[in-house]
C-alpha angles and dihedrals in degrees: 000000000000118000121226128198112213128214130184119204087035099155102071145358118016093351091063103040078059092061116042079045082050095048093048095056087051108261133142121228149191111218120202123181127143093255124066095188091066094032093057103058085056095059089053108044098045091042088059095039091051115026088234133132108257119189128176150177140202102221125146103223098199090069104084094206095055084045094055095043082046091052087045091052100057090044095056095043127078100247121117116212113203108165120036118201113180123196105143109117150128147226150211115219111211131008129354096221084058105059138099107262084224099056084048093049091051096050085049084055093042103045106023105023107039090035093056089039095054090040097056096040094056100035090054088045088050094043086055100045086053094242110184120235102200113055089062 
């Protein structure tokens, strides 16, 4: 079975670095960011610097309900991931007191929820599939 690493906020900053770093060293990856038309031109361009398989997917983690099909997608599919990297995130500018309740609560989806959610769906999956943690 092919291993996968999987990186959200792919598309652009430290998620990206990641995974051009992550390409060059031979790995293939599965790339997930909100925005398809910046997430797209990734895939293809490290899959034909690199010679790797590159997969992605446009899903806004900070939607529960696309989270959880998305969760439900990779454990239904064949691909074993065995190394999780996430960057995706967002963040409030000025004081707390002044900002809208609803841009805070999606930064707590975004950064806390999503992040916990995807850590502990694919740990448990990798901890099933007997990945190996140190030879990584």
């Amino acid at each position: 079975m092919t291993r996968y690493a999987m990186i959200t906020g792919a598309s652009s900053g430290l998620g990206l670095a990641l995974a051009e770093a992550l390409a060059r060293r031979g790995r293939n990856l599965i790339l997930v960011a909100r925005q398809r038309e910046r997430l797209e031109p990734v895939a293809i361009e490290l899959t034909q610097r690199f010679g790797v398989e590159v997969l992605f997917r446009a899903c806004d983690l900070g939607e529960p309900l696309r989270l959880s099909g998305f969760l439900l997608e990779l454990e239904e599919g064949e691909r074993q991931i065995d190394l999780l990297v996430n960057c995706a995130g967002i963040r409030s500018y000025g004081h707390f007191l002044a900002q809208e309740w609803g841009d805070e609560q999606d930064l707590i989806e975004v950064n806390i929820l999503a992040l916990t959610r995807l850590c502990h769906a694919l740990g448990n999956a990798m901890a099933v599939q007997g990945v190996d943690r140190s030879s990584m």
